[in-house]
C-alpha positions in Angstrom: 74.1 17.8 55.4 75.0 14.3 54.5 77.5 13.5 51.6 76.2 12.6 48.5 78.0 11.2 45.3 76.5 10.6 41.7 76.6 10.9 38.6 74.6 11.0 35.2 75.8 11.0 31.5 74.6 12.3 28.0 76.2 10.6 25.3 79.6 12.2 25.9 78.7 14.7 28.3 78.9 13.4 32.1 77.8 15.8 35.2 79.0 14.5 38.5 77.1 16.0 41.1 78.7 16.3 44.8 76.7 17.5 47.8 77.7 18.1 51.1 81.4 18.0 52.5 83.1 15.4 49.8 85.4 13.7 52.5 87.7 10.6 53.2 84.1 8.4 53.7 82.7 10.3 50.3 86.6 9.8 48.3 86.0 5.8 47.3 82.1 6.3 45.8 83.7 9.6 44.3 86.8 7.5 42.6 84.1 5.1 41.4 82.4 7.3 39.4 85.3 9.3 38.1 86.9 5.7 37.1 83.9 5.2 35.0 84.1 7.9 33.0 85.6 5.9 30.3 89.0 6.1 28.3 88.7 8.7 25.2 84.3 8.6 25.5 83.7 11.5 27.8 84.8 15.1 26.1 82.9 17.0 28.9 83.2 16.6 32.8 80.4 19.0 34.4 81.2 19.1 38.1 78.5 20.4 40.0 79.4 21.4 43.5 76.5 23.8 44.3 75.7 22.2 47.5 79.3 21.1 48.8 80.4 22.5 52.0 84.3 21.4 51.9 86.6 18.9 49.8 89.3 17.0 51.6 92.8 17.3 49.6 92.2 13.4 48.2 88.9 14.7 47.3 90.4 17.5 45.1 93.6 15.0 44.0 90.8 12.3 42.5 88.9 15.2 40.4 92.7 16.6 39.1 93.7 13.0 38.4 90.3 12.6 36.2 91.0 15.5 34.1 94.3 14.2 33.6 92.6 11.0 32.5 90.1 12.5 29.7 91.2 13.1 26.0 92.9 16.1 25.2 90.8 18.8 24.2 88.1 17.4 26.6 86.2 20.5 28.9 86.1 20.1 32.2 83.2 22.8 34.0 83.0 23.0 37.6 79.5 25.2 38.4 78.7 26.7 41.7 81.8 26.0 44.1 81.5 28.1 47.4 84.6 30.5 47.9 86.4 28.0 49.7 85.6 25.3 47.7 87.3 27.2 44.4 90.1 27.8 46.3 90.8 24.3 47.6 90.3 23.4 44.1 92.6 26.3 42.5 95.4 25.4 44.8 94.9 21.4 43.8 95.5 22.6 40.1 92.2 22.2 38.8 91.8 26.2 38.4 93.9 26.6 35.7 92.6 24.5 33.2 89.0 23.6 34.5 86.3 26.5 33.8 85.1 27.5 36.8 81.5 28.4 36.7 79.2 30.0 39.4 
């Protein structure tokens, strides 16, 4: 399965959907879109990783980094992450204060 990166936004709700195994190639178009999520707009992140295979550790560092970057009291969801994916994600720090959805 080939990577795939995008994203779509509803007023100040944005769902970022990954596909595939989010990797080094995958990390800049991922970084884009996080970047554009907008200082103080966005108060909920949906991450939907239904169909993502495996994250690389700069993969899981840019989606920690954007929750960092959203204003407090902002959700952050992350719906369907295999297993593995959840754990990668857990141990990156995003377990603890994302909700993590199947």
């Amino acid at each position: 399965m080939s990577t795939s990166v995008y994203s779509g936004s509803n007023g100040r709700s944005t769902t970022i959907h990954l596909a595939g195994e989010v990797d080094d190639e995958a990390l800049p178009r991922l970084r884009d879109l996080l970047d554009e999520l907008g200082g103080g707009q966005v108060r909920r992140l949906v991450i939907e990783m239904r169909e993502v295979t495996g994250l690389t550790p700069g993969a899981v560092r840019a989606l920690v980094y954007a929750q960092q970057r959203l204003p407090a009291g902002a959700e952050v969801i992350v719906v369907g992450a295999r297993p593995p994916v959840m754990a990668a994600l857990a141990l990156g720090g995003l377990g603890g204060t994302a909700t993590l959805a199947s």
